[in-house]
Legacy VTK file of the C-alpha trace (Angstrom):
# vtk DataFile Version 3.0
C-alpha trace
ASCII
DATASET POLYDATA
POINTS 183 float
7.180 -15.547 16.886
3.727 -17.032 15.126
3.571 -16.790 11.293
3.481 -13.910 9.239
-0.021 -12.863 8.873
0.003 -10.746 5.782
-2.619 -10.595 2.760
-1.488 -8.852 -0.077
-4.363 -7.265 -2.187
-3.690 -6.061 -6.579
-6.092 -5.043 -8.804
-6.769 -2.239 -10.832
-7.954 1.619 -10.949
-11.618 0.996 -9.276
-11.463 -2.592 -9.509
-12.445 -2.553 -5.645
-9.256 -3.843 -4.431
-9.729 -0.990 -1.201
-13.107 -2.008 -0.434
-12.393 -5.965 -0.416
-8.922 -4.706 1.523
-11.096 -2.832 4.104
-13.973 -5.908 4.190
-11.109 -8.217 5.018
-9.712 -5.704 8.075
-13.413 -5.580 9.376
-14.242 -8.853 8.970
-10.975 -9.823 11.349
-12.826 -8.637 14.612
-9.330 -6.914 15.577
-8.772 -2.942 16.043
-7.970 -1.611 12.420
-5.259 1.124 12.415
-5.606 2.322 8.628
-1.677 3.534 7.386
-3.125 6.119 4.211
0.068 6.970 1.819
-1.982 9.354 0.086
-0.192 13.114 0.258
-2.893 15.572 0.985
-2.517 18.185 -2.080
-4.447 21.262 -3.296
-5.422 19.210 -5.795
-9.685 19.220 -5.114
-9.835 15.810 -7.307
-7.625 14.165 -4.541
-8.810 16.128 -1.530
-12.439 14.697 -3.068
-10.545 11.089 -3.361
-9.348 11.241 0.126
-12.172 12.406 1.480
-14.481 9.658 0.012
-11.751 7.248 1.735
-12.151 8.343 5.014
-15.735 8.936 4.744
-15.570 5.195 3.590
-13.643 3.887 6.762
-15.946 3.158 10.243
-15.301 5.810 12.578
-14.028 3.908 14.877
-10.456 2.500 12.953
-7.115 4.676 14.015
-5.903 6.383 10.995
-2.187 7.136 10.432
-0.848 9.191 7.390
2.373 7.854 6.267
5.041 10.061 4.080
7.919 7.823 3.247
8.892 6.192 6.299
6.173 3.351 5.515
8.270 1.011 7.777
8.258 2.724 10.400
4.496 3.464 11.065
3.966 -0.141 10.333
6.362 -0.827 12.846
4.546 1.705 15.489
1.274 0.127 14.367
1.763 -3.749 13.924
0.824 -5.331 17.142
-0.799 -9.266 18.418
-4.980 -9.240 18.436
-4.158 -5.901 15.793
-5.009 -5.207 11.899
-3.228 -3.008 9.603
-4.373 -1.835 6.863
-2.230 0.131 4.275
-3.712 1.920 1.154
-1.407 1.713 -0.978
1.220 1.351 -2.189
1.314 3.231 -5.695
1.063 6.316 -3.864
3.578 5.729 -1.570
6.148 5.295 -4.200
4.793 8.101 -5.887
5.822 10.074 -3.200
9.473 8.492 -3.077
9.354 8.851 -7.041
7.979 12.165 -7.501
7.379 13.943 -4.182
6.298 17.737 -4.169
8.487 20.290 -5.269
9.066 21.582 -2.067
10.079 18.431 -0.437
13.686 18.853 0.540
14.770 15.511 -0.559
14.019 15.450 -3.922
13.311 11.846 -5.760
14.415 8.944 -4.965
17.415 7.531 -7.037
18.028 3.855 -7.362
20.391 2.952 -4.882
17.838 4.630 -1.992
14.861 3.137 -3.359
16.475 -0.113 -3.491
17.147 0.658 0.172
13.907 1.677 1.132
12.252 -1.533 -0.501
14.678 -3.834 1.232
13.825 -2.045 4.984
10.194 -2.178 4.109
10.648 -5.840 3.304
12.706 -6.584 6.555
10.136 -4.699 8.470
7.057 -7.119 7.121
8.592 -10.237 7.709
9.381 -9.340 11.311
5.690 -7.690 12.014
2.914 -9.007 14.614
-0.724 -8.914 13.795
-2.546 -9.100 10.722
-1.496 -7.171 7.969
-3.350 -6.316 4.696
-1.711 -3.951 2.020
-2.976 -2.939 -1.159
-1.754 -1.884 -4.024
-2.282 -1.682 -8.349
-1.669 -3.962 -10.804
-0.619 -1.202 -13.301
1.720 -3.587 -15.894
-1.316 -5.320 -18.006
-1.243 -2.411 -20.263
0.639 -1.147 -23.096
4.153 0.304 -21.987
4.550 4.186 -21.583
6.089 6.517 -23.320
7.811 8.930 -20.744
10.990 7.603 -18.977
9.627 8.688 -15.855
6.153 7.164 -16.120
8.533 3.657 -17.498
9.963 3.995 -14.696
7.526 3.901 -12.267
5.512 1.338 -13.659
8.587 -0.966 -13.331
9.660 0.310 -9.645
5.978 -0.863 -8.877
6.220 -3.852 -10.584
9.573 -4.917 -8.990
7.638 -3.603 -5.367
4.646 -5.910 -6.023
6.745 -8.990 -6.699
8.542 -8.253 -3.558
5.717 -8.190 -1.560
3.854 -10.680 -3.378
6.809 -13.447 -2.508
6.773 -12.363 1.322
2.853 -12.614 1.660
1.287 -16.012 2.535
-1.803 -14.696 0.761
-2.609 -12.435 -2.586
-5.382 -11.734 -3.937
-6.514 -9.645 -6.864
-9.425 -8.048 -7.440
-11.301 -7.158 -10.592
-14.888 -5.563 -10.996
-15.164 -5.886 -7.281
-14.304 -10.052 -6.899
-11.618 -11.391 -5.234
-9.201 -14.448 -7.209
-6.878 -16.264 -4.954
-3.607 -16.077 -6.455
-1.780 -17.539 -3.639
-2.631 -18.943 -0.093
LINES 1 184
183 0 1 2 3 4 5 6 7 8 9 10 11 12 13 14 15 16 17 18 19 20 21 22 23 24 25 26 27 28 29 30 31 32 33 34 35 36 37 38 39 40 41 42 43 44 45 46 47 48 49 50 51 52 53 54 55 56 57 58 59 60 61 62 63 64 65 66 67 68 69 70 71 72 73 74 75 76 77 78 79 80 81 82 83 84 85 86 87 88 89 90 91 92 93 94 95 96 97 98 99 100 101 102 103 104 105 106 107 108 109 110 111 112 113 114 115 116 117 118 119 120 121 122 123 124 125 126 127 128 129 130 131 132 133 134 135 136 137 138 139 140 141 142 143 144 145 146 147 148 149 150 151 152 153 154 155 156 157 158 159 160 161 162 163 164 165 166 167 168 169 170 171 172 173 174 175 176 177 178 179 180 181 182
């Protein structure tokens, strides 16, 4: 099994942490399957957001929208002389943290997020390819006031460290340049 090939990307709201994520997926000559986390709502500011993503991405990348089973379309989509690209990661735990109403599951409560985090983890460490995920670097400000919101920023937090020790490389953007913060 060859090394894990896995750059980890941070940075802030519009700090242009996706379009260095999706420069780096281009720039690695492999087919690009992008894994979106995004939940499509009737919201039109994020149907406009998700839109300007996709209109964003070449035509030619594979795009795969991901509920919560993030491990398991990484695990369909991870492959040798492959990139995947997943954007991101807050949004994917917003969807474990505070999903829809009408999802039947409800939020996530410790013990299965803990879970969740630990399978995602086991499932990077054993994938093929080249792997880029991106997420925000949401804990430089001041702390919130609503348990909920407190509790998210320190699920994503905990998340980002996680992923942060498994990658060989992170980066983190701000006002559009890459810093090497490790590898």
């Amino acid at each position: 099994m060859s090394a894990l090939d896995l750059t980890f990307v941070l940075g802030g709201a519009r700090s242009g942490k996706s379009a260095f994520a999706e420069r780096l997926a281009g720039q690695s000559g492999l087919p690009v399957t992008y894994v979106a986390t995004a939940a499509v709502s009737d919201e039109p500011e994020m149907r406009a957001r998700i839109a300007h993503h996709r209109a964003s991405r070449p035509a030619h990348w594979q795009t795969v929208e991901v509920g919560r089973d993030l491990a398991g379309a990484l695990h369909e989509a991870a492959r040798d002389g492959h990139c995947v690209l997943v954007d991101c990661l807050p949004l994917w735990l917003a969807g474990w943290l505070c999903p829809p109403d009408d999802h039947p599951e409800g939020p996530a409560n410790e013990a299965q997020w803990h879970d969740v985090v630990e399978s995602l983890a086991r499932t990077l460490v054993s994938l093929p390819g080249k792997i880029v995920i991106v997420s925000n670097e949401i804990g430089l400000g001041v702390i919130p006031m609503g348990s909920l919101t407190r509790r998210y920023v320190d699920e994503l937090g905990r998340l980002n460290q996680r992923v942060a020790a498994l990658a060989p490389q992170v980066r983190f953007v701000v006002a559009g340049l890459p810093m090497a913060v490790k590898g």
